[in-house]
Each structure stands twice: as structure tokens, then as C-alpha cells.
C-alpha positions, -999 to +999 in steps of 0.1 A: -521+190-285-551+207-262-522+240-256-523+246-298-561+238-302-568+262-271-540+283-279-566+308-296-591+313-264-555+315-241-547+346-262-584+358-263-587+355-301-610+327-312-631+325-341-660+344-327-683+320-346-668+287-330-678+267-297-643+273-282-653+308-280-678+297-255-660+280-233-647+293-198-643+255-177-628+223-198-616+190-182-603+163-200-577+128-207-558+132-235-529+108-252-495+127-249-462+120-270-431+137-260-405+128-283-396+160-297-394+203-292-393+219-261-406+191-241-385+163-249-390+127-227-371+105-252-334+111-241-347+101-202-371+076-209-357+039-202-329+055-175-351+063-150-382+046-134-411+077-143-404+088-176-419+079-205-424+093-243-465+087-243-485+092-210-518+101-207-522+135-193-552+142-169-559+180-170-581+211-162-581+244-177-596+278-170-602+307-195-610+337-176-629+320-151-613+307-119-578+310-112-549+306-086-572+299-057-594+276-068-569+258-086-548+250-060-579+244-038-597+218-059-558+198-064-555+196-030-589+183-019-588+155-048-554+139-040-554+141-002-596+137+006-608+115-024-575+101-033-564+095+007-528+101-004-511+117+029-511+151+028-470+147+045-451+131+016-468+159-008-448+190-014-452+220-038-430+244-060-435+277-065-417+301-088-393+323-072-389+351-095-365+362-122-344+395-127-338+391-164-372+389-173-383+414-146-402+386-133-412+387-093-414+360-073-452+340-073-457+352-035-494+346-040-497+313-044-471+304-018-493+320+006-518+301-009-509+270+001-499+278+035-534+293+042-548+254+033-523+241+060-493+229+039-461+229+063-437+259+053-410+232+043-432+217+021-438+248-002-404+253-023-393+277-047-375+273-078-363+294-109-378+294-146-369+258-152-388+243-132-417+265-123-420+289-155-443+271-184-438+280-220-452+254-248-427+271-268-402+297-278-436+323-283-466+324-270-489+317-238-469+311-208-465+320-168-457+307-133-463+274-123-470+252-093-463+215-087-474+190-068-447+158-064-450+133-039-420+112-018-425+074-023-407+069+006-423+087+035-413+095+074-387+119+062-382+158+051-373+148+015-379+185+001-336+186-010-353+160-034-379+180-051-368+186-086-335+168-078-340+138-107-349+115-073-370+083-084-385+085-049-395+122-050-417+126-086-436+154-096-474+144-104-492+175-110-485+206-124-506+240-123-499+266-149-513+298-144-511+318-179-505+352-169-481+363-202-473+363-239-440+355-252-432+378-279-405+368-309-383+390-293-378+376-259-404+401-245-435+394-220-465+412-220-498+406-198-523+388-211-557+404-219-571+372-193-555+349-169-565+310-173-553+277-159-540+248-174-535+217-153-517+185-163-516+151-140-500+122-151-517+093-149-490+072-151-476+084-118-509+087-101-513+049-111-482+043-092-492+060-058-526+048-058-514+012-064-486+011-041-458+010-060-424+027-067-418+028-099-444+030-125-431+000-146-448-019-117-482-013-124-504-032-138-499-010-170-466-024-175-464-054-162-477-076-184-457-058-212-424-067-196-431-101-193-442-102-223-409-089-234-388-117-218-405-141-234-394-131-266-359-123-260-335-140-246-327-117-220-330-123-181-367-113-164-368-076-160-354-067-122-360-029-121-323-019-117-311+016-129-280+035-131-247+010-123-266-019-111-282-027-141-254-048-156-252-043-199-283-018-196-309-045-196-335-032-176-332+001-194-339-019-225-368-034-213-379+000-198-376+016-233-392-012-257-421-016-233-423+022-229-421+026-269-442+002-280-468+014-263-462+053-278-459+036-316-492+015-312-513+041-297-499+067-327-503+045-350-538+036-343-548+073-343-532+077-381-495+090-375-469+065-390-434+068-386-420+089-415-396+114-424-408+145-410-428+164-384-444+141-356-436+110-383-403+114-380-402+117-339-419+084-345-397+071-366-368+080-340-392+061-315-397+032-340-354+028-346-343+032-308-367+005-296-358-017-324-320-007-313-323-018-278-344-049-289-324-069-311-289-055-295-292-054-259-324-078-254-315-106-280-348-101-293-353-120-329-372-098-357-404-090-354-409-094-316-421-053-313-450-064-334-455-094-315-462-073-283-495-060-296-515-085-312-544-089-289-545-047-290-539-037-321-548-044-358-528-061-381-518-030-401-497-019-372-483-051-369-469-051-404-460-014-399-435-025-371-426-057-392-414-035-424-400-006-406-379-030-377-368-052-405-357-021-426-338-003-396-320-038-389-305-035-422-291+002-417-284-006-381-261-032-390-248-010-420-245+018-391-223-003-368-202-016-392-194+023-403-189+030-366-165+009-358-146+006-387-142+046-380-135+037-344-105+012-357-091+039-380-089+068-350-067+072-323-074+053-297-066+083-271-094+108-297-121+108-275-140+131-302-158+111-331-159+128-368-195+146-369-188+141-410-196+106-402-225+112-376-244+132-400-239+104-427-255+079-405-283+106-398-289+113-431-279+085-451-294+053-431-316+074-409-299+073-374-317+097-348-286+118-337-295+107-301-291+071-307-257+080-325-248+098-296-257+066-271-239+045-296-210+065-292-213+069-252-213+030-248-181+035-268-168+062-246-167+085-275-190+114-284-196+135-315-180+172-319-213+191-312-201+221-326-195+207-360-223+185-360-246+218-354-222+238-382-238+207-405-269+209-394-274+244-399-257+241-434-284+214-445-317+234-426-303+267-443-338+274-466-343+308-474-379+321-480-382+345-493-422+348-496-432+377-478-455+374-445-485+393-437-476+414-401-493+394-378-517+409-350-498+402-315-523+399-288-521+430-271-530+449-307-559+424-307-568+431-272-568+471-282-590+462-309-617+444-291-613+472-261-617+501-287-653+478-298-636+476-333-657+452-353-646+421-370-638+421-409-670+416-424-655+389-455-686+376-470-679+394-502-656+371-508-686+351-514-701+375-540-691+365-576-717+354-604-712+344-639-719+363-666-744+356-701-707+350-715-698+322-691-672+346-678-668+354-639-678+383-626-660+397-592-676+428-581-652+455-566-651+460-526-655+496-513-640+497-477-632+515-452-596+514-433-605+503-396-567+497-381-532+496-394-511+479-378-471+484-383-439+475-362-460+453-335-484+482-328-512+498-342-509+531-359-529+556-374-512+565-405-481+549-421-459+567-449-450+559-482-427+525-482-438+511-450-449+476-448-481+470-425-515+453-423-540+467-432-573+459-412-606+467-432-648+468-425-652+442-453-632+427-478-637+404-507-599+391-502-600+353-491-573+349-458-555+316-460-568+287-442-586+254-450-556+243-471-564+271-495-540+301-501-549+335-496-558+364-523-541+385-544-550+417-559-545+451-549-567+481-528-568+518-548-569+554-531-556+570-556-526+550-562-522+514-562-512+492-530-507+458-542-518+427-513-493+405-508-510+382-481-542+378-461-542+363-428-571+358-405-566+363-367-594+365-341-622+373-369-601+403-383-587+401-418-553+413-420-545+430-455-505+429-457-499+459-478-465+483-489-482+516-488-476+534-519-487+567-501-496+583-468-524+556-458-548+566-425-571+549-405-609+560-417-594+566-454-619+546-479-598+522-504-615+505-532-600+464-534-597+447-571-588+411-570-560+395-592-590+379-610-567+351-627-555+340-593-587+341-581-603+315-606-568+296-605-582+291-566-614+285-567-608+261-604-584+239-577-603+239-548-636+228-563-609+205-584-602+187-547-635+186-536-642+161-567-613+145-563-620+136-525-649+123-535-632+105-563-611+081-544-643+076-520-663+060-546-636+041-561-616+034-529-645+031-504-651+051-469-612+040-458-601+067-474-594+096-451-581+131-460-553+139-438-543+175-454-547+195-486-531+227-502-545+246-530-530+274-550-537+291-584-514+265-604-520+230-583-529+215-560-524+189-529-542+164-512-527+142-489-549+109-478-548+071-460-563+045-470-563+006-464-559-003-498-529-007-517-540-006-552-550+031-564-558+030-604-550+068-611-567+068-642-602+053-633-599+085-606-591+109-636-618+093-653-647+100-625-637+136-620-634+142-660-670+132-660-685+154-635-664+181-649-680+172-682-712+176-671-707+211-658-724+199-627-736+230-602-718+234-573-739+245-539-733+265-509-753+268-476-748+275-444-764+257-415-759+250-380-731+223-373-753+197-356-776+197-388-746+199-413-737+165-397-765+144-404-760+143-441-748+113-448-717+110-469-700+143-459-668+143-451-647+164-427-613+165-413-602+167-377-609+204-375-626+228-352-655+238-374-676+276-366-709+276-361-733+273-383-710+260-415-711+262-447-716+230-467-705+231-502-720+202-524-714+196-560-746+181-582-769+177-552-785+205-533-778+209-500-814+207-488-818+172-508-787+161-490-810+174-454-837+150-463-826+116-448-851+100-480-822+108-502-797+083-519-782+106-545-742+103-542-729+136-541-692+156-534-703+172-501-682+194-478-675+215-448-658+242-462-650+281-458-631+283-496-636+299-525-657+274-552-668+275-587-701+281-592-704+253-622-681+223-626-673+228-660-646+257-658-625+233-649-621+219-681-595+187-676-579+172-645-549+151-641-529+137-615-489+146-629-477+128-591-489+103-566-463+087-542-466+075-506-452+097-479-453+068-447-467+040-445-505+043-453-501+080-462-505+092-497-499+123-514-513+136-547-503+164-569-532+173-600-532+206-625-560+215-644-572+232-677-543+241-698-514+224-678-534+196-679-537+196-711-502+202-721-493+173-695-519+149-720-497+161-751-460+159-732-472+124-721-482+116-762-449+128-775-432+109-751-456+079-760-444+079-794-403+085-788-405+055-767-425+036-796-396+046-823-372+035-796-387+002-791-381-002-828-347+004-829-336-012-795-357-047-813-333-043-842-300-034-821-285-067-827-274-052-862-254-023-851-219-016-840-212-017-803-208+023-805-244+030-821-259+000-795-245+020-766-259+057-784-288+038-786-287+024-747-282+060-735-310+074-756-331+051-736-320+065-705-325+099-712-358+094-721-364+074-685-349+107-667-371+128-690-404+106-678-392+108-641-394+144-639-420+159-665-454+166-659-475+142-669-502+117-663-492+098-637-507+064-651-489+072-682-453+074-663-459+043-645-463+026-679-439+043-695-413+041-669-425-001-670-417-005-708-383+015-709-367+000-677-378-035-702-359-016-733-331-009-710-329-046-701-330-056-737-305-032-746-281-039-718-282-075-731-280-064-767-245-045-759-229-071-739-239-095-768-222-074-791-193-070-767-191-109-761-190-116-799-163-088-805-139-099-772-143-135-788-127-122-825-102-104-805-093-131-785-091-154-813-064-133-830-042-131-801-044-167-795-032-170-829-002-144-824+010-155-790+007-191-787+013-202-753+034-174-740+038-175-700+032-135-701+008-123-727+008-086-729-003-068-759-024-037-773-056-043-792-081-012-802-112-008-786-135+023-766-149+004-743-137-013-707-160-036-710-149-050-741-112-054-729-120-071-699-136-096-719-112-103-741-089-105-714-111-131-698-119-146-731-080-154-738-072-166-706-096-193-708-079-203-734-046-200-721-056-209-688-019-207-673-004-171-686-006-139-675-027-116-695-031-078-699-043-062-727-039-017-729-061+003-754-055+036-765-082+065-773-056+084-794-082+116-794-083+121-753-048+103-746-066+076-719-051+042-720-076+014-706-060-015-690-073-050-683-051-079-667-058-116-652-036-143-638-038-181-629-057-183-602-038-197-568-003-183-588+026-174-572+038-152-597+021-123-586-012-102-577-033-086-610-041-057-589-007-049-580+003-057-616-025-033-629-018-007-604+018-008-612+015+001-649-019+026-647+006+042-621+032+048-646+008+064-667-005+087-637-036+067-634-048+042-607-067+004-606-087-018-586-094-053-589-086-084-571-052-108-570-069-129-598-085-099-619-077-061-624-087-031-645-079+004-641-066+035-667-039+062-674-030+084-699-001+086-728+000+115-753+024+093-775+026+062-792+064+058-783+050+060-742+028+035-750+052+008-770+073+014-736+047+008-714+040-026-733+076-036-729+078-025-689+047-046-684+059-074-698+092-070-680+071-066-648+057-100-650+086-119-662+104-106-631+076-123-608+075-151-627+115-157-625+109-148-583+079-174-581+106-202-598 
């Protein structure tokens, strides 16, 4: 997490206004989860002894201050003086270099450590995997040296180092961040070099306390047996590989190891889910439950048992729901697997990745417990096809366009070159006219940089795409969940803005130019003004909405993200309760909009911005001073610790109303829970709200004309019952997707799943009463015939089936099948039943016999069967009649 917070000082482009800009030495512990991305734990975690998906890291960093020297310096005196660990069982890697990437080998630091008296076979090198850091595929990166220490001792153990030995284990690692990864494969210098070191203290535990395996501290420990006692599983023995017998002690490795990673997530707000870091979760969740209940014998609802001293009951329950729903699929899983298994060739090693992705999709199997699954089956899933799937499924095109974004040697250039940073505080400047009306004022600037193909220019033609970098601008860059500007600039011809991006205080204008453009030309910028209040009408819009759900909800409520954008907009919050009344939060923000309430802005120092009680913030590195936008209250009441007055108040760089009022109407047309403890609201405003009011009032009164009819249905045909039925159900698809109130589609989707009920009933009724006529009159035709086969007229399945059933309760001992024929499409339905327990012959293989005949198919049981065909003649289907007769006399004459 601390590599993408800090990511902006290791490039050398922090907000200039921040504290992070400030900083040169950090240390620090921080919680760890790897799960997921380029470093990935989960697939190891459980085999080995050392591995595990959370850890906490201890680390170090530099930014421009000290580097290889002291790094390697300070390592070394803490782990062999204040540590005591013997300086003879540690060894350190070094990179060696690499050709591709033009790379040489990290002879400095090798020398390095032989000038503190590290033995020559103790300093190792190795390639890019092991000794070149990247967090990712771009970005800050460089050489590394580790630190890894043999358990065993009295030995040269350095063929172990980065060999996958459980007695030779890496325990620190020191990144020095010499280069930027480019998009295209590229490394360039960075404008400063800077340290980032990362011990585990997991490992470190393990040394100081003796030990060879970190399951043996006293961090695990106590877990484990803890574990046995709720499974039925022998006590945990610390075999790996072929000794451990059924893969228990890897089991007991991996639920001990994950429950730790899902309660410490969990208490800091992440939830398993469906996508993101909830969904590595998730995958963490379902493998521990996996190895649990299968391998351990562990009864439901022992992974929440393992935390009840430690954690709150929420996550307790959270394990509960979430183990007891993955049981279900797991079961439903296995059952597909080997039931797949049983249908293949025994000698096909290769399982069909059609039914991998199924189980990944469908009933939510990580691919990697698929392909354990699998292994323990001594099959495995056609990679190639499985990715062919993958790729077809992740294949979004977007097609938004995306401002060109500064790289960091352009950035560096621009700082060297004492460029100054955007001035965008006229994005602040708009006042409201005597008509009520906003008035932007136009920007004149002045073109500082252009930046095109990864590099700054000083002129781009007409038809090139670049950014444009300005002395001032009144175009807001995206960030703080709000979406960027959109106007255009004027030289003499238009250049319309597509985007606005912020990087390292300079505003990036991505433009097409229209005509030659140069650096020191003047441009004139015009805001897309109805965008612009569309922006600023949301954003205040969520401010009062926050504040909404605080009053009603209480301070448990905790916004965990937020998106606004000209036509909606999206705030995403947990909270403890489970009850949210959607319309007493319209309600509250309807009145403040009502009373046009002022909105404030002032910016203050941070540390002064926080002592106003009631504000709320996110988990966000704020600049200092802030602004503080309030809504009702003045910010300077809100300073004075005397005050009581409840008020909206903010940290905030957006765009805002100056007056509550333009607004005009609010309502929330979608609020669903994303995880557990997550929720997610979608709201419009002024005139899609209030054609979402009227949508949700004509829908109102179709449903109360349909209630009418559906309380009458009892009257009608079975035809018009089932028109009626359907009309019912497109009204419930209409309310499931239209924007509207979302109060109003809870209600409305409560009463018409009732009207569907009532009509479902109201049709089989009907269908009862009519099978029962019918019945009656072949009962009366046919007498006691041992084979009753005949053709009655009806549209409907449902209504044949009943009449079958209805006459062979009354003729409890013949054989029964009834046809009907829709003369205008040609389909013949067909219905059958025999005794039960009779030898004469199956009803399915009756029915199938017949619908076969007529190039149709059935399904069914031995005692029951219904299935369909077609005839285009009457003639085909008086023979049919007579063949199916024929049919079941011949089993009747082989039964006797």
C-alpha cells in the first residue's frame, strides 16, 4: 500500500502543497496482503513453512536522502549488533546484471558489503527475478539486495539462497529505486534515487524465537491448536511436501494463515466481494473454507469460531454467511467435477476449461482452487483455452479518450526548466448573477508546455493529439471522485478539451490541435458551462447526501468512495445498520435543497480544519492548508468549539454550488449492497429527477388498474388470465430497470410479485376447473379402458397434464395420454401417466416414443411424461392416436 501512496515522491511529483512533499526519511509497520498481481503469496502459502498471504512488513524508505551505503550499513548493524543473530548463517544477493534491458551488474553494492566484512561466498548474485524490484508492469523500480538467513547453521548453505529451501529464507529486502518503467518496456533514470526496505516480521519472529518454521511462534501456535479442536483432524505436526499424509498440515497451515488475513481485512473495512482487493478476499475466504470442511473435517462455522476473543461479531457473521454460502457452491462444484471426471476418458489428463470457467463464473471458484481441485485428481485445465475465455469475457473496449499523461522525465524537464505549476484557482471564480444564473468568467492563458508522443514539444501541427500545459486554467482536473472539465481553448480556431489530469501540480489540458499550436501562444478557455453546473449541481448533491445518512444513520456510516459526473452521481458507503429508509434520506436533502441554503468555502491549515467537529473525511492524503466546504454553517462558526449547529462540512478540492437551491429535486433511482457492509447509491437531480417522480406515478397507477383486474381474474378464460399474468410481468421487468425512486420500486416490486402470486393461483384454478370438465367427458367416453389415449383441444401444457392426472385418478389402473393440436403453428402437446409400480411400460419412454414420431422430444419420469412434436395434418395426427394406442397395448400384452 505505502509503494502507491509514496509512489508520487519516488517519481519526484507530489502535490507540492502536501506533507509527503516534505518528506526525505520514513519508517514504518504496515499490514500486507498478498493475494493477488504481481506479488502473489496465495498459490505457496500452506505448502511451505514461511509463506503467508498477510504479514506485516517492517520497512524503511529514502527519498533522495541516503542511499546504497547507508542502507546496507544500518541492516547490518541492527540484525547482527542489536539483534545478536550470527553474522555466518546471513548471506546477501545482489543483482547481477541484465543484457536485454542494458542493465549492468549492481557492482557497487557487492563491494559494499565486502567492505563491512561479509565473507565473498556470502554475497551472491542473481538475475532480475530475484534481485530486480518492480511493484508492477510500470513504474518505480531497480536493483535489489537481500538479506536471508540459514536456520541450520555450521555449513556453506549459499546453493540454498533463493533455492525455495525452508532452511535458507529471505528476511530482508533493500530496494534501491534507480529507474522508471515506461508502458513500453523502456527504463529511464530517475530524477532521484531513494530506498525502500521491507523486513518481515513474521520471519524475524522466527529467528529471534528460535524456531524453524514460522508456524511455531507464538503467532501461530495458539491458532493451530485452536484449529484441532474444532476439526476432527490429527494435532498439527509440521510436515510438508510427501510426508504430510492427505495434506493435513498444509490445511492447517492455510486456515490458520487465512484466517488471520480475512480478520485483520475485515476489521480495517474490506469484505470479501466480487471485485478488486474484495474479490482476492473472497478467493481467501473460499480456499480456507475448502481446506476446512474437506481436508480438516471441520463442521460450519468453525473459521468464525477462531476469532471470537479478537474480533467483533460482525466479522464473525461475515465468515458465518460467506462459509455457509461457499459450502453450497462447493458441494455443487464437486458434484460438476466429478460427474465431468466420470464422463471423460480416463487416460485425458486435460480437463474441459468450458467447465472451469463455469465453476469460476457461475458458483464463484477461484481458478486456483479449480486447478488444486483438479491436481489432487491428477488432472489439470487446458491453459490455453481457459485464457482464450478469459480474454473473451475481460474484452471491454473503451473507448473514452485519455488525457497524455506527463512521464516523469517530462516532469523532471519541467521542474529543471523552473516551469511553474498551473495556477487553477480560477476554477474557483464563478458568481451568480441578479438573474440567479451562473456566471463563469473566461480564462486568458498562456501555453507553458505541450507535451506529445512521451516528450515535450514546442509546437504541434494541425491533427495532433497532446497536452496541453497552461499558466492558469479555470478547467477542473479529475480527482476527489469528481470528473474533470469540459469546454474548449480559442486562438483563433477552436480546440475542444477532452480531459484534464493533474500530475505533480501541473494541469494537463488533453487537446486535438485544430491548428499549428506553440509554446508562449496565448489561448483564451470557455467552459462547457452545462457540464459544468451538471458537476458542481452533483457534487454539492453528495455533500448533502453524506450528511444525510449521518443524521439519520448515525456516525457508523463511513464513505468508502464517490463519483460525480454531469448526469449522476455515486457514493459508495458502510455502515452497521441494516435498515436504510431511502425516502426519509430523500426527504432531509429535499429540505435543505428547499431552503436554498448557502454553501461555504475556506481554506485553512489541516491541523485547524480538523478540529471542527462533525467533518468528515476519507482515507486520503489531504494538501496543506485545505479547503473546507460547509453547507448552511460558516466555516468560521464551525472553528468556534461554542458551536452546536449541525452542518454538511467537508474536505474537499471540487467544484460546489454557491446556493443549495439549484439543485432543485434529488432522488436515489438505485441503492444495492456491493459486499457485505458496503453500500452503493446511485441519485440524479433536477429534471431527471423529476421525470423519475412521474415514471414512478405512471407506473403507480398501471399497477393500480392491474390490481383491479388480477382481483377479478377469476371471471376470465384461461387465455385472457394468462394475458393478464404476463402483463404483470412486464410491468415487474419495467420497474426493475427504469429510473425511478428507489422506495417506490421496492414497493412496487413488493405488490406485483403479490399480483403475480394471486394470478399464478388464479390460472391454475382456472386450469384445475377446466382439466376436471375435460376429464369428466373422457371418463364418460372411455369407461374403463386399459389404454386410454385420445385428443382433447386445449393451448396450454399445463392444462393437459392435468387432465391427464385428473383422469387417471379416476381410472387409477389404465394408461393415459392425451395429444393436443395448435392447428395454426402445427405443435402437438403430449401428456401421458401410467399405474404406478406397472409392468406395462415406462411414461417417458411411451412419451418419447410418440413426440419422436412427430420430430419432437419428452421428459418425465417412468410414472409421468410430457413432451411435444409437430403434425401439419389432421390425417398425421388420427395416425399418431392409433400408433400410441398400439404402443401400449403391445406392452401391456408383454407385461401379461
Amino acid at each position: 500500500i505505502l509503494n502507491i501512496i509514496f509512489k508520487p515522491i519516488l517519481l519526484g511529483c507530489p502535490d507540492p502543497r502536501s506533507e509527503m512533499a516534505s518528506y526525505r526519511r520514513v519508517v514504518n509497520s504496515q499490514k500486507c496482503v498478498r493475494a493477488g498481481g504481481k506479488h502473489n503469496d496465495l498459490e505457496d502459502v500452506g505448502k511451505d513453512v514461511y509463506h503467508h498471504t498477510f504479514f506485516e512488513m517492517l520497512g524503511n524508505w529514502s527519498f533522495g536522502d541516503y542511499f546504497k551505503v547507508e542502507a546496507c550499513a544500518m541492516a547490518w548493524q541492527l540484525l547482527t549488533e542489536e539483534y545478536g543473530i550470527p553474522a555466518d548463517r546471513l548471506y546477501v544477493s545482489y543483482f547481477s546484471g541484465d543484457v536485454a534491458n542494458g542493465l549492468p551488474a549492481d557492482e557497487e553494492t557487492r563491494q559494499i558489503w565486502l567492505s563491512m566484512g561479509v565473507r565473498p561466498d556470502h554475497v551472491l548474485p542473481f538475475g532480475m527475478k530475484d534481485n530486480f524490484w518492480e511493484m508492477g508492469e510500470t513504474g518505480p523500480c531497480g536493483p535489489c539486495t537481500e538479506i536471508h538467513y540459514d536456520h541450520v547453521g555450521n555449513r556453506n548453505a549459499s546453493s540454498l539462497v533463493n533455492a525455495d529451501s525452508p532452511d535458507v529464507v529471505e528476511i530482508w529486502n533493500l530496494v534501491f529505486m534507480q529507474y522508471n518503467r515506461l508502458e513500453n518496456g523502456s527504463l529511464r533514470p530517475l530524477p532521484q534515487c531513494s530506498v525502500d526496505t521491507g523486513m518481515g516480521l513474521e520471519r524475524l519472529v522466527t529467528i529471534l524465537q528460535g524456531k524453524r518454521s514460522n508456524y511455531d511462534t507464538d503467532l501461530f501456535t495458539p491458532l493451530l491448536t485452536a484449529i484441532h479442536q474444532c476439526s476432527k483432524a490429527p494435532a498439527y505436526q509440521g510436515r510438508t511436501g510427501e510426508t504430510d499424509v492427505g495434506q493435513v498440515d498444509m490445511a492447517y497451515r492455510v486456515v490458520a494463515d487465512h484466517i488471520r488475513t480475512l480478520s485483520v481485512c475485515i476489521a480495517d473495512g474490506v469484505y470479501p466481494g466480487m471485485t478488486g482487493a474484495e474479490l482476492v478476499l473472497r478467493r481467501i475466504l473460499r480456499r480456507a473454507v475448502r481446506f476446512s470442511t474437506e481436508v480438516l473435517q471441520a463442521p460450519e462455522g468453525s473459521l468464525a469460531s477462531l476469532v471470537p476473543t479478537v474480533a467483533h461479531i460482525l466479522i464473525m457473521d461475515l465468515i458465518n454467511q460467506n462459509e455457509a454460502q461457499f459450502l453450497s457452491s462447493l458441494k455443487q462444484g464437486r458434484r460438476v467435477i466429478d460427474r465431468t471426471l466420470s464422463n471423460m476418458d480416463k487416460d485425458l489428463a486435460v480437463f474441459p476449461a468450458s467447465v472451469a470457467w463455469s465453476l469460476h463464473r457461475n458458483l464463484g471458484f477461484p481458478l486456483d482452487l479449480i486447478d488444486l481441485m483438479l491436481e489432487e485428481k491428477g488432472k489439470m485445465v487446458d491453459k490455453k483455452e481457459m485464457a482464450v475465455l478469459e480474454d473473451e469475457y475481460e474484452r471491454v473496449l473503451d473507448d473514452e479518450d485519455r488525457v497524455d499523461q506527463l512521464d516523469l522525465h517530462s516532469l523532471a524537464e519541467l521542474q529543471s526548466q523552473g516551469v511553474p505549476h498551473t495556477d487553477d484557482s480560477p476554477k474557483y471564480c464563478y458568481s451568480l448573477g441578479t438573474d440567479g444564473k451562473y456566471v463563469f468568467q473566461p480564462c486568458r492563458a498562456s501555453v507553458l508546455a505541450l507535451y506529445c508522443d512521451g516528450s515535450l514539444v514546442s509546437e504541434v501541427s494541425e491533427g495532433q493529439r497532446c497536452g496541453v500545459i497552461l499558466d492558469q486554467t479555470s478547467f477542473y482536473a479529475e480527482q476527489g471522485g469528481q470528473i474533470h472539465h469540459c469546454g474548449y481553448s480559442l486562438q483563433d480556431v477552436l480546440f475542444p478539451v477532452k480531459s484534464v489530469r493533474l500530475a505533480g501540480g501541473y494541469v494537463v489540458h488533453q487537446v486535438t490541435a485544430a491548428e499549428t499550436l506553440r509554446t508562449g501562444d496565448q489561448v483564451q478557455l470557455n467552459l462547457d458551462e452545462a457540464n459544468r453546473m451538471g458537476c458542481m449541481v452533483k457534487h454539492t448533491a453528495t455533500h448533502l447526501l453524506n450528511f444525510a445518512l449521518r443524521e439519520l444513520l448515525g456516525p457508523s456510516v463511513s464513505q468508502r468512495g464517490s463519483h460525480c459526473t454531469a448526469n449522476r452521481l455515486r457514493f459508495d458507503f458502510s455502515v452497521k445498520v441494516q435498515w436504510l429508509n431511502l425516502q426519509q434520506v430523500e426527504e432531509l436533502v429535499q429540505d435543505i435543497i428547499h431552503q436554498n441554503a448557502e454553501v461555504y468555502v475556506e481554506e485553512i491549515p489541516l491541523s485547524k480544519a480538523k478540529q471542527i467537529t462533525g467533518l468528515r473525511t476519507i482515507d486520503e492524503v489531504y494538501p496543506d492548508p485545505v479547503r473546507v466546504v460547509s453547507v448552511a454553517v460558516p466555516v468560521s462558526d464551525l472553528l468556534n468549539s461554542n458551536s452546536t449547529e449541525q452542518a454538511s462540512v467537508e474536505l474537499c478540492c471540487g467544484t460546489h454550488l454557491l446556493r443549495t437551491g439549484a439543485i432543485r429535486d434529488f432522488v436515489i433511482v438505485s441503492e444495492r449492497q456491493m459486499v457485505k457492509g458496503i453500500s452503493r447509491i446511485i441519485a440524479v437531480t433536477g429534471d431527471e429527477a423529476k421525470k423519475a417522480r412521474e415514471t414512478a406515478q405512471d407506473m403507480q397507477e398501471e399497477l393500480e388498474s392491474l390490481a383491479v383486474q388480477v382481483g377479478a381474474a377469476s371471471s376470465l378464460s384461461i387465455p385472457a388470465a394468462q394475458r393478464l399474468s404476463k402483463e404483470v410481468g412486464l410491468l415487474m421487468n419495467v420497474v426493475d430497470i427504469t429510473p425511478i425512486p428507489q422506495w417506490q420500486r421496492r414497493e412496487l416490486q413488493t405488490r406485483l410479485k403479490a399480483m403475480q402470486k394471486t394470478s399464478n393461483n388464479t390460472i391454475r384454478k382456472l386450469e384445475i376447473k377446466e382439466a376436471a370438465l375435460k376429464a369428466k367427458e373422457l371418463l364418460v367416453k372411455h369407461s374403463n379402458k386399459p389404454v386410454v389415449v385420445d385428443l382433447i383441444h386445449t393451448d396450454s401444457i399445463s392444462v393437459l397434464m392435468k387432465t391427464v392426472l385428473q383422469l387417471s385418478k379416476s381410472t387409477p389402473d389404465s394408461m393415459v395420454m392425451l395429444l393436443s393440436h395448435l392447428q395454426f403453428s402445427g405443435k402437438v402437446l403430449c401428456a401421458c401417466q401410467v399405474p404406478k409400480g406397472s409392468a406395462s411400460g415406462s411414461a417417458l419412454k411411451w412419451a418419447h416414443s410418440v413426440c419422436a414420431r412427430l420430430g419432437g422430444n419428452a421428459d418425465g419420469s417412468t410414472d409421468v411424461a410430457k413432451g411435444e412434436g409437430k403434425a401439419a395434418k389432421l390425417t398425421d395426427i388420427t395416425d399418431i392416436l392409433h400408433w400410441a394406442e398400439e404402443f401400449a397395448q403391445n406392452k401391456i400384452r408383454k407385461a401379461s
